[in-house]
Chimera marker file (.cmm) of the C-alpha trace (Angstrom):
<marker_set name="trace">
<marker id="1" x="4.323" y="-5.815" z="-23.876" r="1" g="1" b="0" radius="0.5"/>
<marker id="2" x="1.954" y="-8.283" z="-24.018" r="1" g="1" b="0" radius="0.5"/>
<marker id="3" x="3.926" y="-10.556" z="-22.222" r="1" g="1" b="0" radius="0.5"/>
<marker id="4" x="4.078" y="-8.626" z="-19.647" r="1" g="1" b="0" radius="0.5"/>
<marker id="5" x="0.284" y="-7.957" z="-19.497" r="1" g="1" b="0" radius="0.5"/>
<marker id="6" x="-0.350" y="-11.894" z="-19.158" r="1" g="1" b="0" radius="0.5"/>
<marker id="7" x="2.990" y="-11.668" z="-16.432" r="1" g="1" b="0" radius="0.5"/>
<marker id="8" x="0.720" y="-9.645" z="-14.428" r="1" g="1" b="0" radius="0.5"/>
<marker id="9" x="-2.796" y="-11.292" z="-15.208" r="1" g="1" b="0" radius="0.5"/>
<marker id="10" x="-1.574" y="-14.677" z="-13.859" r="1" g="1" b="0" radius="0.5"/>
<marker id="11" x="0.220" y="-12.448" z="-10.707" r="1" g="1" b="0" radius="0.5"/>
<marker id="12" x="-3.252" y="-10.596" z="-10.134" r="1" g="1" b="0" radius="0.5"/>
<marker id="13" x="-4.703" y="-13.864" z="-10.207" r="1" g="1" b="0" radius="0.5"/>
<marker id="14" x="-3.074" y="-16.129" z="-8.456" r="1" g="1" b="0" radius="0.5"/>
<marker id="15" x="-2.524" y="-13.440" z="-5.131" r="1" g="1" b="0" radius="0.5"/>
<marker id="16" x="-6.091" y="-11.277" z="-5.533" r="1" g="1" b="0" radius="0.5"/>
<marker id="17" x="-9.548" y="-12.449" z="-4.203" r="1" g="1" b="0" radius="0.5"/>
<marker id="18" x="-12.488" y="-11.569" z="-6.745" r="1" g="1" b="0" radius="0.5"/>
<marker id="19" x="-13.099" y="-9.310" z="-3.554" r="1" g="1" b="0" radius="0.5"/>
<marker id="20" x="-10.432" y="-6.933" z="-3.590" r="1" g="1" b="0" radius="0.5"/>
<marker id="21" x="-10.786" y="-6.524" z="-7.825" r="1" g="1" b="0" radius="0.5"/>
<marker id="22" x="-14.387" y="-5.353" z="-7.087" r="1" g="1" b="0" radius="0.5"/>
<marker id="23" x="-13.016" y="-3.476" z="-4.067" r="1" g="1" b="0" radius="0.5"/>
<marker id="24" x="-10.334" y="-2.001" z="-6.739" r="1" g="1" b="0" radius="0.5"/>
<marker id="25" x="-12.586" y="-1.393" z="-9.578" r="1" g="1" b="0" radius="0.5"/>
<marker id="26" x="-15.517" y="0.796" z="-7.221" r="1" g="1" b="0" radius="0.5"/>
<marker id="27" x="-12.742" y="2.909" z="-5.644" r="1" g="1" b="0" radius="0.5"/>
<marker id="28" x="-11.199" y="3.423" z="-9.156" r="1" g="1" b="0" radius="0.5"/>
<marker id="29" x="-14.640" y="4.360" z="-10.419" r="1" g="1" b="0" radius="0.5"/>
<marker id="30" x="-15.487" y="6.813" z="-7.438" r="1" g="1" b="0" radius="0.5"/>
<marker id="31" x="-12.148" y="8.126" z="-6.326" r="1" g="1" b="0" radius="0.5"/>
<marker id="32" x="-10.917" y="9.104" z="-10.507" r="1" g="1" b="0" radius="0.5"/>
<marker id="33" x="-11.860" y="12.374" z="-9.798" r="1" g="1" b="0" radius="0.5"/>
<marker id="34" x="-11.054" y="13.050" z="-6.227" r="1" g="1" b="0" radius="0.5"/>
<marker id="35" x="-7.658" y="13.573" z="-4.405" r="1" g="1" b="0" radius="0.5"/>
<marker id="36" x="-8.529" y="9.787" z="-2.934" r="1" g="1" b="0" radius="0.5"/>
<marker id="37" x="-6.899" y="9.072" z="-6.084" r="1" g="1" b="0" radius="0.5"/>
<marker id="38" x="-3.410" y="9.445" z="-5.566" r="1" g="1" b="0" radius="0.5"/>
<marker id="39" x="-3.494" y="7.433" z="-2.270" r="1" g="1" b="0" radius="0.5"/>
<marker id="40" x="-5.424" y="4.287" z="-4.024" r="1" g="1" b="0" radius="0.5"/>
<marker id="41" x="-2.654" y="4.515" z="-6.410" r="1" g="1" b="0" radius="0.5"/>
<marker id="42" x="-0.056" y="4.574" z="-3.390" r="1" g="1" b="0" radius="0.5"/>
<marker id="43" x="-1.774" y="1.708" z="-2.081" r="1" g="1" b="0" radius="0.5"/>
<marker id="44" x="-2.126" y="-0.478" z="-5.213" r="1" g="1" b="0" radius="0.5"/>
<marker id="45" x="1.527" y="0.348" z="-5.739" r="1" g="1" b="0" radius="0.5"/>
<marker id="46" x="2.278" y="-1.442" z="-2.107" r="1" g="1" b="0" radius="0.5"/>
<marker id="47" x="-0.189" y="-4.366" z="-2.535" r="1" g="1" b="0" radius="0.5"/>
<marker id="48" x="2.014" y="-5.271" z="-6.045" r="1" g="1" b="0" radius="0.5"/>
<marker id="49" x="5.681" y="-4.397" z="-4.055" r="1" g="1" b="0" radius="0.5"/>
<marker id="50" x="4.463" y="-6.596" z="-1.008" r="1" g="1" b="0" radius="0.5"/>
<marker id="51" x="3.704" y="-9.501" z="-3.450" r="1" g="1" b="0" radius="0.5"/>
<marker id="52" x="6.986" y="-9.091" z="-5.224" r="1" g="1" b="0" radius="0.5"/>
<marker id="53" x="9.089" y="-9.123" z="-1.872" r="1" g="1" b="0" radius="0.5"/>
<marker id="54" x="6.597" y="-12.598" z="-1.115" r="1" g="1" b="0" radius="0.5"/>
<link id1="1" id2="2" r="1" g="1" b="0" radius="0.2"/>
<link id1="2" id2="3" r="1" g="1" b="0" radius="0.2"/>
<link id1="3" id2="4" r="1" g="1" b="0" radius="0.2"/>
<link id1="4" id2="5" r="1" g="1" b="0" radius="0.2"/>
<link id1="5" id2="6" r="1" g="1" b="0" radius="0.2"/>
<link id1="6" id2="7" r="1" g="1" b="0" radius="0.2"/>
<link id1="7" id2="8" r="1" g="1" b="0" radius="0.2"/>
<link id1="8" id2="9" r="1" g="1" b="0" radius="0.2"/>
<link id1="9" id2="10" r="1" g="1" b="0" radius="0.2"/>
<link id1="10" id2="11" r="1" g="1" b="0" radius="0.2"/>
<link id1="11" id2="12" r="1" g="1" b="0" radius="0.2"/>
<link id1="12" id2="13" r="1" g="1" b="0" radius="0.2"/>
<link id1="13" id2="14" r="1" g="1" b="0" radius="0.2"/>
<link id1="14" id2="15" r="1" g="1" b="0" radius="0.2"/>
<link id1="15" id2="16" r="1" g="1" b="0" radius="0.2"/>
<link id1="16" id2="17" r="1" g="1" b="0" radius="0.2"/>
<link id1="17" id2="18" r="1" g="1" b="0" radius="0.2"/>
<link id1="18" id2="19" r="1" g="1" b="0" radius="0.2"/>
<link id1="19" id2="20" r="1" g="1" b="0" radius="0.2"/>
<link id1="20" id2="21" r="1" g="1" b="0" radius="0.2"/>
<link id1="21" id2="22" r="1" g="1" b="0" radius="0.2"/>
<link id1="22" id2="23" r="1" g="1" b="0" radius="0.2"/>
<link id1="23" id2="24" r="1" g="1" b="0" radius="0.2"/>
<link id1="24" id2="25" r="1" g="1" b="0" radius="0.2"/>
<link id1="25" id2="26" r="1" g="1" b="0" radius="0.2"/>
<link id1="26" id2="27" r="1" g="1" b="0" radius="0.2"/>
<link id1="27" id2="28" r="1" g="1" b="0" radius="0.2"/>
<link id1="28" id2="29" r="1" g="1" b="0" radius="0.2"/>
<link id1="29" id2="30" r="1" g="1" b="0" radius="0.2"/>
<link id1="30" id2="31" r="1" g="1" b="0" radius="0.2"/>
<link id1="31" id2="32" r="1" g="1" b="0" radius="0.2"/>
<link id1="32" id2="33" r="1" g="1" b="0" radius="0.2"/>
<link id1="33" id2="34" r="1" g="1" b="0" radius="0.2"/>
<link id1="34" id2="35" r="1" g="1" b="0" radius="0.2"/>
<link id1="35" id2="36" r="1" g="1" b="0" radius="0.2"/>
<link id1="36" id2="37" r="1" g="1" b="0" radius="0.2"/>
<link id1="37" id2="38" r="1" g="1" b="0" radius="0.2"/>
<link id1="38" id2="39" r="1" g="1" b="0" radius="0.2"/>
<link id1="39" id2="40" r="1" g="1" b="0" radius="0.2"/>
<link id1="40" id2="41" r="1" g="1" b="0" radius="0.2"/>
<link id1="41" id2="42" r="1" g="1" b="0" radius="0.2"/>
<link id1="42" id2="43" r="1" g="1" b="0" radius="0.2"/>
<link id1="43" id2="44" r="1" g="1" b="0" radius="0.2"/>
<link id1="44" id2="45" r="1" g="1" b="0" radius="0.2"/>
<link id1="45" id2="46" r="1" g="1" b="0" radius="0.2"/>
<link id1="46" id2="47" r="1" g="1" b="0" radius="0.2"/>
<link id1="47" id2="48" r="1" g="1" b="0" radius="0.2"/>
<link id1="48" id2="49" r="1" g="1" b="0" radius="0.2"/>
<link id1="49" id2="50" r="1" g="1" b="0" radius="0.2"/>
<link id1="50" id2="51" r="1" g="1" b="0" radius="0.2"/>
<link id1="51" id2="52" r="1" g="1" b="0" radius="0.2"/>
<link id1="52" id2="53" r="1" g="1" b="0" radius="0.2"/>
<link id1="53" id2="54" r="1" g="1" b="0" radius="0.2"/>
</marker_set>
């Protein structure tokens, strides 16, 4: 497990700008309670398939 955390610490940092983690981290914060949730997820979930295909 915590192998797998650093896996994806060293993935999130080598591919994301300090930009898009703040972008991440306000829609997170706003969008937890909103249906705007489900589609940040969606797109998260395509940002990390996108890096895996390279």
């Amino acid at each position: 497990m915590r192998l797998l955390r650093d896996l994806l610490l060293r993935v999130f940092h080598r591919h994301f700008q300090l930009q898009q983690w703040v972008k991440i981290i306000w829609v997170f914060q706003n969008c937890s309670q909103s249906p705007h949730f489900f589609l940040f997820f969606l797109f998260f979930f395509f940002q990390i398939g996108s890096l895996q295909r390279g």
